[in-house]
C-alpha positions, -999 to +999 in steps of 0.1 A: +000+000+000+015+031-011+001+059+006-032+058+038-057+088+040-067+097+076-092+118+091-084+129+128-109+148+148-098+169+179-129+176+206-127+197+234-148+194+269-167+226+271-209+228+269-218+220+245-179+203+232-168+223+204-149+198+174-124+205+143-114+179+120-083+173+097-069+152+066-039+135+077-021+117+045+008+091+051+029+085+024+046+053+022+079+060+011+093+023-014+128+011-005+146-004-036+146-040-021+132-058-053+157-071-084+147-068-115+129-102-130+139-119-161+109-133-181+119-163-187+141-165-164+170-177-193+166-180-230+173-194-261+176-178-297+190-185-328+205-166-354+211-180-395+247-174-405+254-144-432+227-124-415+238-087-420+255-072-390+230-052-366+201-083-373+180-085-343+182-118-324+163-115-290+139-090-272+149-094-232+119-086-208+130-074-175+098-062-150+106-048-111+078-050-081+097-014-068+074+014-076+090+035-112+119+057-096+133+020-085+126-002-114+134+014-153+149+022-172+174-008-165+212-005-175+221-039-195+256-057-197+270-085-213+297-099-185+306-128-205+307-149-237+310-119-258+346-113-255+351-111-291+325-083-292+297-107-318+272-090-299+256-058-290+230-050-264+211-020-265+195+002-237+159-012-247+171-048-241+173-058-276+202-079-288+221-077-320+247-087-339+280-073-345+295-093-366+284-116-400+282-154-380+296-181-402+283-216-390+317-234-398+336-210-376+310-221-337+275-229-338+269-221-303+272-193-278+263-186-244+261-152-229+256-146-192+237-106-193+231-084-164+202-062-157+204-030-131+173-006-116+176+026-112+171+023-074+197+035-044+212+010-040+208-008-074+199-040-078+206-064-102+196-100-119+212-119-144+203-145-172+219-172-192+213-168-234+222-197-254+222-183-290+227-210-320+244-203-356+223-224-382+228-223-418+212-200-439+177-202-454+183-229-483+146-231-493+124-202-510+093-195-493+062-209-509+031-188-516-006-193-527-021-174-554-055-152-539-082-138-559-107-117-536-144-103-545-149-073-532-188-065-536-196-027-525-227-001-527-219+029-552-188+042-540-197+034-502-166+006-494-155+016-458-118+000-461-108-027-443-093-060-442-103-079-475-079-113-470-046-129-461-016-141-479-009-178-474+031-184-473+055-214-459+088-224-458+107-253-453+135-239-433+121-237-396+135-207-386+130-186-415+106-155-406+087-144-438+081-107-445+059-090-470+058-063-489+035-043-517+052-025-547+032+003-553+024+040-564+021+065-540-017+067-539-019+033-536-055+020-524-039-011-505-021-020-482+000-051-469+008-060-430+046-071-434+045-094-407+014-114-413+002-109-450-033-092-444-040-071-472-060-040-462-082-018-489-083+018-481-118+036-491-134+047-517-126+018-541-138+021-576-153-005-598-132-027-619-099-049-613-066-044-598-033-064-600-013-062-566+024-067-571+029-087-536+060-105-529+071-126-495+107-130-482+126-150-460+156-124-459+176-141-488+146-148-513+120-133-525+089-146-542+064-128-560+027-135-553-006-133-572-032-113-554-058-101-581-088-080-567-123-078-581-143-048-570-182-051-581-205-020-569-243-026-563-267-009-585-300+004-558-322-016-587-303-049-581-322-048-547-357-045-556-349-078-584-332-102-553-335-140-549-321-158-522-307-194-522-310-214-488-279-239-484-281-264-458-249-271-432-222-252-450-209-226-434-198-192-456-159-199-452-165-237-470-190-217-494-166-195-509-137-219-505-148-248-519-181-241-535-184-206-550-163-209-585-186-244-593-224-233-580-216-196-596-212-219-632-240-238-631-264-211-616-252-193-648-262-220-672-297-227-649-308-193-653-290-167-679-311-163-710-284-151-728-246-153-725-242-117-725-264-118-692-245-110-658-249-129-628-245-109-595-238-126-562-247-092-537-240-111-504-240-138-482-248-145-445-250-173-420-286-178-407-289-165-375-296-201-346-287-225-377-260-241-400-279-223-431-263-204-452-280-175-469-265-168-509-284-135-525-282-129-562-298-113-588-292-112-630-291-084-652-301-085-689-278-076-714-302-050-724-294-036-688-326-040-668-332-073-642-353-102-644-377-107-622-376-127-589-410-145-603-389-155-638-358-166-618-377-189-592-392-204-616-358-213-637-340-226-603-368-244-595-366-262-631-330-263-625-328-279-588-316-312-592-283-301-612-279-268-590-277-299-558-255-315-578-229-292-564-245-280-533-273-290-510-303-267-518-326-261-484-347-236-500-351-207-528-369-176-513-381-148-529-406-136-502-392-149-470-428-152-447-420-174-423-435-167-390-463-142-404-497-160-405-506-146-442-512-155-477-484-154-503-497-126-520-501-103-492-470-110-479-444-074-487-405-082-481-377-048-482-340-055-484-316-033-472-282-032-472-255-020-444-224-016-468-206-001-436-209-037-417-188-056-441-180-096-437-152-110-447-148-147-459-114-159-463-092-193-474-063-196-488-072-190-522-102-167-522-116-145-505-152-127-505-163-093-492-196-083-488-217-060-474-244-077-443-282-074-457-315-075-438-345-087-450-382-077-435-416-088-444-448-078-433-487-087-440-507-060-463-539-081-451 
């Protein structure tokens, strides 16, 4: 306890006793009589030989129980195994190298490091790191081509996370980086240490080429990362079906699904092959393992056919759209729960293009915006 509050009341013995109170605060003064604590309490690192001088190797993490005038900073020393001067240590605890480490020359090295407080007197802790010289990275890192659907209302895309890069590599220690070639006003972004790609706002309608590549600090691969952006027309809305798919979640969907239902649903109900075939969204049903796909199809004349005309072709169609994927139903008006005839049942769609949901894999990836469907009687 660092400090106590008091409040002390003098009373005298007249009539009627007269009384005065005051605030009393104790402060409770910390003597320096904690070391600073390793975490872990020794360590072990490893560092790949030809590694350019000044590579980090290890991140030490020192905490002290004192209060903050007895515990950092903290003043680190190497008091042994570094009497050739291969390593440096910095004041943030970070060690480096100082020299290019050749794995012929000593695959091993232990260092015994001491951390000091800033306390009167100081104290001090030490730890043990074993540091081992392997061979440099002898395998190029391995990458998986993405391709990622971005589906947007006009000019509304919020920005966000839109997908990940999948890399490996054979050699164990290798740490892969990534990086983006691009123009200044780039619309993307890549995270360096994990491969998320990240699409600013405000992206336009078409297709972009990303020039991605992934390194393990000797090679460098390039990767394939292609990005569709398609953005909703208001009218698509009002011209919606939606297919019902039973126990699939949305991450199998676009993973292992998508590329072969989006085919045949072409051939089941495009009149023409200049027709387009929108998918706007899709959603997990809320309390099941259904899987919500909304879609609409827009003439090459430019218009939409009709949710009527389209039921009627997947319901022809059925058999060979299940031929890919388990069908549980094909709504157009979605009444359930309302205790009235088809035909005066009213269903609105809206769309929340700020509430996007990302579906990713390895290969593809799907962004969409979440949609919300209400019906109501017009008895």
């Amino acid at each position: 306890i660092s400090g106590y509050s008091l409040v002390v009341q003098a009373r005298d013995s007249g009539t009627p006793p007269l009384s005065s109170s005051v605030t009393v605060n104790v402060d409770v003064s910390d003597v320096n009589d904690n070391s600073p604590v390793f975490t872990p309490a020794n360590y072990t690192a490893v560092i790949q030989e030809n590694k350019p001088v000044g590579t980090s190797i290890l991140q030490l993490v020192v905490t002290d129980k004192d209060s903050f005038h007895n515990g950092p900073p903290f003043t680190f020393t190497i008091l042994t195994g570094n009497e050739e001067e291969e390593f440096t240590l910095d004041p943030h605890g970070v060690l480096r190298s100082a020299v290019i480490f050749k794995h012929m020359v000593s695959t091993e090295y232990v260092l015994c490091v001491q951390a000091k407080d800033s306390g009167r007197p100081q104290q001090v802790s030490h730890t043990y790191i074993q540091v081992r010289v392997i061979e440099e990275s002898i395998h190029k890192p391995t990458a998986i081509p993405l391709e990622i659907f971005i589906v947007t209302m006009e000019d509304d895309f919020p920005g966000g996370v839109i997908g990940k890069i999948h890399a490996t590599d054979q050699d164990v220690y290798d740490v892969l980086t990534y990086t983006l070639k691009s123009e200044q006003k780039s619309l993307f972004k890549v995270n360096s240490h994990d491969g998320k790609i990240i699409a600013l706002g405000g992206l336009d309608n078409g297709k972009y080429v990303l020039n991605v590549s992934v390194s393990d600090g000797r090679f460098q691969v390039p990767i394939d990362v292609v990005v569709h952006v398609e953005q909703l027309l208001q009218e698509m809305l009002q011209n919606t079906v939606t297919i019902r798919f039973e126990n699939v979640s949305p991450e199998d969907f676009v993973g292992l699904h998508m590329h072969g239902f989006r085919r045949t649903l072409r051939n089941a109900v495009l009149s023409q092959k200049q027709d387009s075939l929108h998918i706007i969204s899709i959603q997990p049903v809320a309390g099941s393992s259904q899987l919500d796909m909304l879609f609409a199809v827009q003439m090459h004349s430019g218009g939409f056919y009709k949710p009527a005309y389209l039921i009627q072709k997947l319901t022809n169609a059925r058999r060979h759209l299940e031929n890919v994927i388990r069908i549980s139903a094909i709504l157009e008006k979605n009444c359930s729960g309302l205790d009235c005839q088809e035909q005066h049942c009213e269903q609105s769609l809206s769309i929340d293009s700020h509430s996007l949901m990302t579906y990713s894999t390895a290969r593809i990836s799907f962004v969409c915006p979440r949609f919300y469907r209400n019906v109501r009687c017009m008895c």
